[in-house]
Each structure stands twice: as C-alpha cells, then as structure tokens.
Backbone as JSON, one array per atom type, in Angstrom:
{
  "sequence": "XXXXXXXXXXXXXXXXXXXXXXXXXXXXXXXXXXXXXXXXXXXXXXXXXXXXXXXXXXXXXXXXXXXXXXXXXXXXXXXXXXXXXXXXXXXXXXXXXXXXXXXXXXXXXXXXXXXXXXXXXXXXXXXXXXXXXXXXXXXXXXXXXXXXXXXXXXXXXXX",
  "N": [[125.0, 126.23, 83.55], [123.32, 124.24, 81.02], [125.45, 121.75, 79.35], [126.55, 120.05, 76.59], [128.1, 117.7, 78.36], [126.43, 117.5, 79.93], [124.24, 115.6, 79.17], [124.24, 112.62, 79.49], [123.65, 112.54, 82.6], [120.8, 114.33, 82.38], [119.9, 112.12, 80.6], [119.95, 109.58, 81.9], [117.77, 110.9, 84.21], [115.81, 111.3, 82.97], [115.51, 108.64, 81.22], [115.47, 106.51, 83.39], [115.29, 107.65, 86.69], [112.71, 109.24, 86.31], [110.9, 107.39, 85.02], [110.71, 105.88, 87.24], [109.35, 107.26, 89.34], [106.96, 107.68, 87.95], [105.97, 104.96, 88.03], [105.71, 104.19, 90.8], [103.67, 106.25, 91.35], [102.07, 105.32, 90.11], [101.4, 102.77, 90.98], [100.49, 103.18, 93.66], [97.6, 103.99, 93.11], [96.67, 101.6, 91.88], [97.19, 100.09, 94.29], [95.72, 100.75, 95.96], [92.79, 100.83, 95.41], [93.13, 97.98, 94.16], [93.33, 97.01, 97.37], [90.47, 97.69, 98.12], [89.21, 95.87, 96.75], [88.93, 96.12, 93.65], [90.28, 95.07, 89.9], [92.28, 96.2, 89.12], [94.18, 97.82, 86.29], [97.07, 98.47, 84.72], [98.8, 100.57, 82.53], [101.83, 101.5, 81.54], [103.23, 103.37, 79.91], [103.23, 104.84, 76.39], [102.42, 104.04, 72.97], [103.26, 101.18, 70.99], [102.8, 97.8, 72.25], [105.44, 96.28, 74.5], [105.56, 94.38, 76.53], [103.33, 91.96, 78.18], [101.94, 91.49, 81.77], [99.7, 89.46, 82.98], [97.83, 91.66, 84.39], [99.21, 94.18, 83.85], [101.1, 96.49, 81.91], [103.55, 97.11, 79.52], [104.71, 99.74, 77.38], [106.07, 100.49, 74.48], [107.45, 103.21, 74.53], [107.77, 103.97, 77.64], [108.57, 105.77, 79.39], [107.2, 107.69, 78.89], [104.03, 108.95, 80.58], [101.72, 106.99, 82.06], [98.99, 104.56, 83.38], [95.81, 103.98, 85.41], [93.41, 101.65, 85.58], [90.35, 101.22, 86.68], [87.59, 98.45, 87.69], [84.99, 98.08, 89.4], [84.31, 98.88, 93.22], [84.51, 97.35, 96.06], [81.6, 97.44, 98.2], [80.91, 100.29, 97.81], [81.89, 103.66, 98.47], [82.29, 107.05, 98.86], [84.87, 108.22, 99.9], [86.1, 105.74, 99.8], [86.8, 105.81, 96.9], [88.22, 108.34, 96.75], [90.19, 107.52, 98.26], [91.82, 106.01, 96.25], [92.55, 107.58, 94.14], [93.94, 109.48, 95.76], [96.13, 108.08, 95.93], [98.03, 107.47, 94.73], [100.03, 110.04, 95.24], [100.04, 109.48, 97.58], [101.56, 107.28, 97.82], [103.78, 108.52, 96.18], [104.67, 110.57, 98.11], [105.7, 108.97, 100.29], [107.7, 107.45, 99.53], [109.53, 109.08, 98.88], [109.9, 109.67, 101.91], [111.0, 107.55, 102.89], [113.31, 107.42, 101.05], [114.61, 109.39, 102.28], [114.71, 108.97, 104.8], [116.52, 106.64, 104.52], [119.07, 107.71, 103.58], [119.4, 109.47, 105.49], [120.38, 107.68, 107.69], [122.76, 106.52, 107.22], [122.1, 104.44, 105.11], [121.75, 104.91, 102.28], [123.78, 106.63, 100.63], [124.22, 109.97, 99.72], [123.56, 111.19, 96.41], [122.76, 112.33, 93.32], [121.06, 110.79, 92.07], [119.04, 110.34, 93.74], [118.0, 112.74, 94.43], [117.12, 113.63, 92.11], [115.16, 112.18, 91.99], [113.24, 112.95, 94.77], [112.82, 115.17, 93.35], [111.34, 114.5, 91.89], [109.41, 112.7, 92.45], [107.92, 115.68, 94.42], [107.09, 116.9, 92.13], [105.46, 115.5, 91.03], [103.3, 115.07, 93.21], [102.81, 117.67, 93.56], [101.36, 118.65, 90.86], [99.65, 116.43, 90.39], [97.78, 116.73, 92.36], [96.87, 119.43, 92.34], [93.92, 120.84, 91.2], [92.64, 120.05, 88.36], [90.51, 119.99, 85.06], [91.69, 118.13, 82.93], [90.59, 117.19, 80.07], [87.73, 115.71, 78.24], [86.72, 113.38, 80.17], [88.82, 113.17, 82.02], [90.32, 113.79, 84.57], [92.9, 115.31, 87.15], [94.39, 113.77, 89.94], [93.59, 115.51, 92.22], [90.95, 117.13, 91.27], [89.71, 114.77, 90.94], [89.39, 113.92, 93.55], [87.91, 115.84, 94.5], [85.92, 115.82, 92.63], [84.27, 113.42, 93.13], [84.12, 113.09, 96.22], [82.52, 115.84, 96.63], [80.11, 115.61, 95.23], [80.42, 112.83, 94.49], [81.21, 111.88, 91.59], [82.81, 109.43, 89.52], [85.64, 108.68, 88.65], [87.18, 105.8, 86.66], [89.51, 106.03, 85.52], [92.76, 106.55, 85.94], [95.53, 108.86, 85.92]],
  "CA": [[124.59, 126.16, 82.18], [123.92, 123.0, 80.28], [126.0, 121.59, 77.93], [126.81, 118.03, 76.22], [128.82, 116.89, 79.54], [124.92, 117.27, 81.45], [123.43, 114.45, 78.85], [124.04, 111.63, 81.21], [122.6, 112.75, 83.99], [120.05, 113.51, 81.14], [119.35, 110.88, 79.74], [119.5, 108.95, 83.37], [116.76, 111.32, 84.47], [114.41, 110.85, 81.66], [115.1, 107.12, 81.08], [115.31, 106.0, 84.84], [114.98, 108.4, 87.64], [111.27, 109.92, 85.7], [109.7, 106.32, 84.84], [110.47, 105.24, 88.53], [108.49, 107.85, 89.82], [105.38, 107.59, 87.59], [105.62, 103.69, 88.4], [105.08, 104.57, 92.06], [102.77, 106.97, 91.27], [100.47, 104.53, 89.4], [101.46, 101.73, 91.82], [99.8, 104.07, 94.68], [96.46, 104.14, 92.81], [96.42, 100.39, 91.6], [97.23, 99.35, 95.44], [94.22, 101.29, 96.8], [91.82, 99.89, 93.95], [93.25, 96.06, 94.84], [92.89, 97.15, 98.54], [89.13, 98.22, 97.68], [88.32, 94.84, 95.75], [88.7, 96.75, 92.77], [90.84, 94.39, 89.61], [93.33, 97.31, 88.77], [95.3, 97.48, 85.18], [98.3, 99.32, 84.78], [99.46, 100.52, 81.74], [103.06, 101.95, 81.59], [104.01, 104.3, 78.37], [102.98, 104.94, 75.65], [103.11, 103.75, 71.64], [103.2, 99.73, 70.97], [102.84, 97.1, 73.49], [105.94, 95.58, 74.68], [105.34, 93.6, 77.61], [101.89, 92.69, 79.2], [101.93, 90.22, 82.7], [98.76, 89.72, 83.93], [97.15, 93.03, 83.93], [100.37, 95.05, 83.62], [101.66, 96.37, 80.46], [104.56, 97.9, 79.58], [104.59, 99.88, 76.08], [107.26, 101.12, 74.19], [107.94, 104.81, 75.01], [108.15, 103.37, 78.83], [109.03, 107.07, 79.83], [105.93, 108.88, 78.72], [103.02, 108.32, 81.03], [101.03, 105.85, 82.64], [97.54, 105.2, 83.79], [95.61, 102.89, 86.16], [92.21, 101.8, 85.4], [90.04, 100.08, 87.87], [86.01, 98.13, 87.64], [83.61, 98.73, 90.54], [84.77, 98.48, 94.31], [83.66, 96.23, 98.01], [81.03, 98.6, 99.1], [80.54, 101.68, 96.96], [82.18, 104.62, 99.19], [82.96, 107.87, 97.97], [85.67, 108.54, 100.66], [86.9, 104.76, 99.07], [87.51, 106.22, 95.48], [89.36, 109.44, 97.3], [91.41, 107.34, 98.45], [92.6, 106.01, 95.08], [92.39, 108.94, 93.7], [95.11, 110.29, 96.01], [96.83, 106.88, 96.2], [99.7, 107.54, 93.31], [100.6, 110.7, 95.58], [100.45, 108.96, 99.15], [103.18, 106.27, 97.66], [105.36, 109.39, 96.13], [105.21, 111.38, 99.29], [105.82, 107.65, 101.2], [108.68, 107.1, 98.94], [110.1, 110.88, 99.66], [110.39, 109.63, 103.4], [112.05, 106.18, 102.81], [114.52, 107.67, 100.8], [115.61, 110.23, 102.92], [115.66, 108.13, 105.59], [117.47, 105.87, 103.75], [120.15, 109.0, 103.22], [119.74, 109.74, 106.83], [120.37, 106.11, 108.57], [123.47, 106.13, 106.4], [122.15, 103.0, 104.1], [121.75, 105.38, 101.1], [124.64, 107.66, 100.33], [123.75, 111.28, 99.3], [123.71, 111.18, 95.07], [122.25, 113.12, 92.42], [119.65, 110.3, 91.61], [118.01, 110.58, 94.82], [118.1, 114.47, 94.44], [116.4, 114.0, 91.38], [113.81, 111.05, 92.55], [112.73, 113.56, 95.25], [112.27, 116.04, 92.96], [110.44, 114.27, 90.46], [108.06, 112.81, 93.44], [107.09, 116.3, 94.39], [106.34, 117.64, 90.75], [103.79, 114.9, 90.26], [102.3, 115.17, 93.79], [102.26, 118.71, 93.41], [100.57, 118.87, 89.97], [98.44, 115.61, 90.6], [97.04, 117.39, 93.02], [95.67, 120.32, 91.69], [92.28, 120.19, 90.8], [92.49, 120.55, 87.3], [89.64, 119.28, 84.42], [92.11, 117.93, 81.44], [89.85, 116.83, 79.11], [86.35, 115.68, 78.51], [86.68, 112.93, 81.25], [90.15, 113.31, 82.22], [90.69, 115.2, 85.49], [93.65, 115.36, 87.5], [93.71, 113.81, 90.81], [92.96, 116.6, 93.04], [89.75, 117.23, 90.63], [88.76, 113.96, 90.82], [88.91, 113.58, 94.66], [87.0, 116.88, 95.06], [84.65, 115.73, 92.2], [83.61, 112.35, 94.08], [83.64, 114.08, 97.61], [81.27, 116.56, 96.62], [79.31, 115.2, 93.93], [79.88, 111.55, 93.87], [81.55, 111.45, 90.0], [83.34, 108.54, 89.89], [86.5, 108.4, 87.43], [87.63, 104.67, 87.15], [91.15, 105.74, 84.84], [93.44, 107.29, 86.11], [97.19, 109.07, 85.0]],
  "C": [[124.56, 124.68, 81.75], [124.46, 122.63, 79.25], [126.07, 119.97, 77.62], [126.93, 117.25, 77.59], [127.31, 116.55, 80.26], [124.13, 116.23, 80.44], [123.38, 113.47, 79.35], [123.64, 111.75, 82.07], [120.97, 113.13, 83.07], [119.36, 112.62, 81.22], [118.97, 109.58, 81.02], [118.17, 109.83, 84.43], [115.92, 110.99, 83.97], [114.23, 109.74, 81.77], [114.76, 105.73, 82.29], [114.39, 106.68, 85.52], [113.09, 108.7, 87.16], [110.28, 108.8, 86.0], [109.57, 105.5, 86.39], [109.36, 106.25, 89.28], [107.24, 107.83, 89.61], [105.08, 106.34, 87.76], [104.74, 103.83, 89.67], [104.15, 104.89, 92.38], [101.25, 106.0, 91.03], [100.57, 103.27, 90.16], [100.35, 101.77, 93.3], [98.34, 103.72, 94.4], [95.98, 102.68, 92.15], [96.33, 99.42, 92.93], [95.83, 99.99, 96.11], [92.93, 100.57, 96.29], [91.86, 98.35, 94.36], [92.67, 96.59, 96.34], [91.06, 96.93, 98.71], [88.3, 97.32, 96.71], [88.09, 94.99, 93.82], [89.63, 95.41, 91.82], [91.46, 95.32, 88.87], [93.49, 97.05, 87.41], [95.93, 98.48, 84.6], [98.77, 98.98, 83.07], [101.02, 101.79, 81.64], [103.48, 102.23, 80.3], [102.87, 104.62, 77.78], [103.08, 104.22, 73.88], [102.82, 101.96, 71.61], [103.35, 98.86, 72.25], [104.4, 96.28, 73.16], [105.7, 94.58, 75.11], [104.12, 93.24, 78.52], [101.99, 90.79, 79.98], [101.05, 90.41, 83.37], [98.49, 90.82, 83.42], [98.0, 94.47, 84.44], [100.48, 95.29, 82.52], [102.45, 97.51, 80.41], [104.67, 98.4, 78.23], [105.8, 100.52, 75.81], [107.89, 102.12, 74.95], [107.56, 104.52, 76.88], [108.03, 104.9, 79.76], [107.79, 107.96, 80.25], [104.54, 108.43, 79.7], [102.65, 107.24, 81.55], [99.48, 105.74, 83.49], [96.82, 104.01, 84.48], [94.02, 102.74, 85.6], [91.7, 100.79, 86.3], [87.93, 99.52, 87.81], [85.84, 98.67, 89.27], [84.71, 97.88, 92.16], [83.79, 97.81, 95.37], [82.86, 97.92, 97.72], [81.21, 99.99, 98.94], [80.66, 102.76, 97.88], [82.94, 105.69, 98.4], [84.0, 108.13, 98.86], [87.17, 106.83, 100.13], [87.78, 105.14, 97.38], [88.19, 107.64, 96.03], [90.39, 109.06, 97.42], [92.26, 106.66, 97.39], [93.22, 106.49, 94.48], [94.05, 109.19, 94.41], [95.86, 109.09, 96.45], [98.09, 107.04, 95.78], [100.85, 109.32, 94.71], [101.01, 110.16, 96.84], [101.92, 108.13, 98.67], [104.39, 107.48, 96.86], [105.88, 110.02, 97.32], [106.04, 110.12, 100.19], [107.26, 106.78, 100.44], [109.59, 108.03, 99.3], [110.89, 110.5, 100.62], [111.33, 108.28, 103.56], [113.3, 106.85, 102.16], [115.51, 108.89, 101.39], [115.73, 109.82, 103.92], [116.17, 107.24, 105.36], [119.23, 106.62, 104.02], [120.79, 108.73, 105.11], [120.52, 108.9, 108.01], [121.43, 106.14, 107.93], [123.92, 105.25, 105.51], [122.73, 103.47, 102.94], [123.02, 106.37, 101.13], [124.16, 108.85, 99.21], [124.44, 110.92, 97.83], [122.59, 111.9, 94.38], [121.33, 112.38, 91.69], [118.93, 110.25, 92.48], [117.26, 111.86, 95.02], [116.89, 114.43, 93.68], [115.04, 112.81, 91.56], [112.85, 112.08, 93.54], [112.0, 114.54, 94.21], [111.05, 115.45, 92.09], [109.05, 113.85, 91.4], [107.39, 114.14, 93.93], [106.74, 117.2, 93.42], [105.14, 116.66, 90.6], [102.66, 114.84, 91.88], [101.66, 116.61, 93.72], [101.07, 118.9, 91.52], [99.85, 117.5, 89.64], [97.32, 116.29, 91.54], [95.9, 118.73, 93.06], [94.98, 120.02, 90.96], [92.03, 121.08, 89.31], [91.58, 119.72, 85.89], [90.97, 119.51, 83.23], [91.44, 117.6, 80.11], [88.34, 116.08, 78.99], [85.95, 114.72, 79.98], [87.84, 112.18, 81.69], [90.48, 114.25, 82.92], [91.97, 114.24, 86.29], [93.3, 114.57, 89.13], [93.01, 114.02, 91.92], [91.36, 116.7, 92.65], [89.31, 116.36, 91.28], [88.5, 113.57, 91.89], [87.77, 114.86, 95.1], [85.48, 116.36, 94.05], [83.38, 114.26, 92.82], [83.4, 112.7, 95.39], [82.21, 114.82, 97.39], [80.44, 116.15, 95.83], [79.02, 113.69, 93.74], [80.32, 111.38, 92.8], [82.89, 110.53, 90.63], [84.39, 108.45, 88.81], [87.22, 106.85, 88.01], [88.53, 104.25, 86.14], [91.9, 106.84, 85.51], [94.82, 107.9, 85.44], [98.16, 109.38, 86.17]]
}
C-alpha cells in the first residue's frame, strides 16, 4: 500500500529517476540526427525557459516531457530518419544493458533507483514504440518509423 513513508522514493522517481530517462530518450534521437548531419535541438520540460546552451534548453517543469527537433539530413534516406526515429529507444534499451551490467560486474550495487530506471526505460520504449497518431502532426515513434518506411512522411520533432 502507499502511504506518506513512499513520498521519497516518490518524489526521487518523478524528480530524478523519470527526467533521466526521457533525457536519454531524447539524447538517442538528437545523436542519430547529429550522426545524419542533421543540427538537432533539444528541449527538456515544459513551462518557462530556464537554461538554454547552445541548442539545449532546459525549462522549468524539467520533469514533464521533452522533444528533439532536427533540419534536413547528409543524403535524404528514409531508412536514415528510421533510424532517429527509433534512436531515443535504442539509447533506453542501451542504457537497460549498461546498467545491469553495471549490477552484474559488481560496480553498481542492486538499489531501488536502478529498479526504477529500468522500469521507466521500458515504459517509454514500449509506448514510443507503438505506432500511434497523437495529434495532427504528432505521431509516436513507432508511427513515425512505419510512416517514413512506407510512405516517406518525414516528421522532423520529435517527443
């Protein structure tokens, strides 16, 4: 059951453990994009701008969201924007395996923020992945690798 005593772990989920994951996530799909000649820009939250270095930015609500946006790539390949596309999930799954062999190698010692880092990496590969249309041109990035595969549509923001 939860009660008061589970707000720390809480509040260290939400305010840590969560925003490290969607960093990754959007780190994944900004490194494919640079890879790809592309000039990435990462925005991190939501609400007022805190912090912006270079073409980073960090906004208030830090927690909520994040989204990559990227101009035109080297050599116009639709198998190149796939791989953007599923970039944010390759670095959660690729994070997954470092930290459990981390665990494993006995660097990392078994804790309840790693527990919850795993978990939180496969909630967003699993529901990045399904191919779902959010909004008028706002798909998920399952969608949007099936909609450039087959079709060629090119989304150049991602979440």
């Amino acid at each position: 059951m939860f009660t008061l005593h589970d707000m720390g772990t809480f509040a260290w989920a939400f305010f840590i453990t969560l925003p490290l994951t969607i960093i990754i996530h959007i780190a994944g799909h900004a490194f494919f994009a640079f890879l790809f000649g592309a000039k990435p820009k990462v925005e991190i939250g939501s609400g007022r701008k805190l912090i912006k270095v270079k073409h980073v930015q960090i906004r208030h609500l830090y927690f909520i969201n994040a989204s990559c946006k990227y101009d035109s790539i080297r050599n116009e390949k639709r198998w190149k924007h796939a791989l953007i596309y599923a970039g944010g999930s390759i670095f959660n799954l690729s994070s997954i395996f470092v930290v459990n062999g981390l665990i494993h190698f006995g660097i990392f010692q078994k804790h309840l923020f790693f527990y919850q880092f795993v978990y939180f990496s496969i909630y967003f590969i699993f529901f990045s992945l399904l191919p779902i249309q959010y909004a008028n041109n706002w798909a998920s990035d399952g969608k949007a690798i099936y909609e450039v595969l087959r079709h060629g549509k090119i989304y150049n923001e991602l979440d």
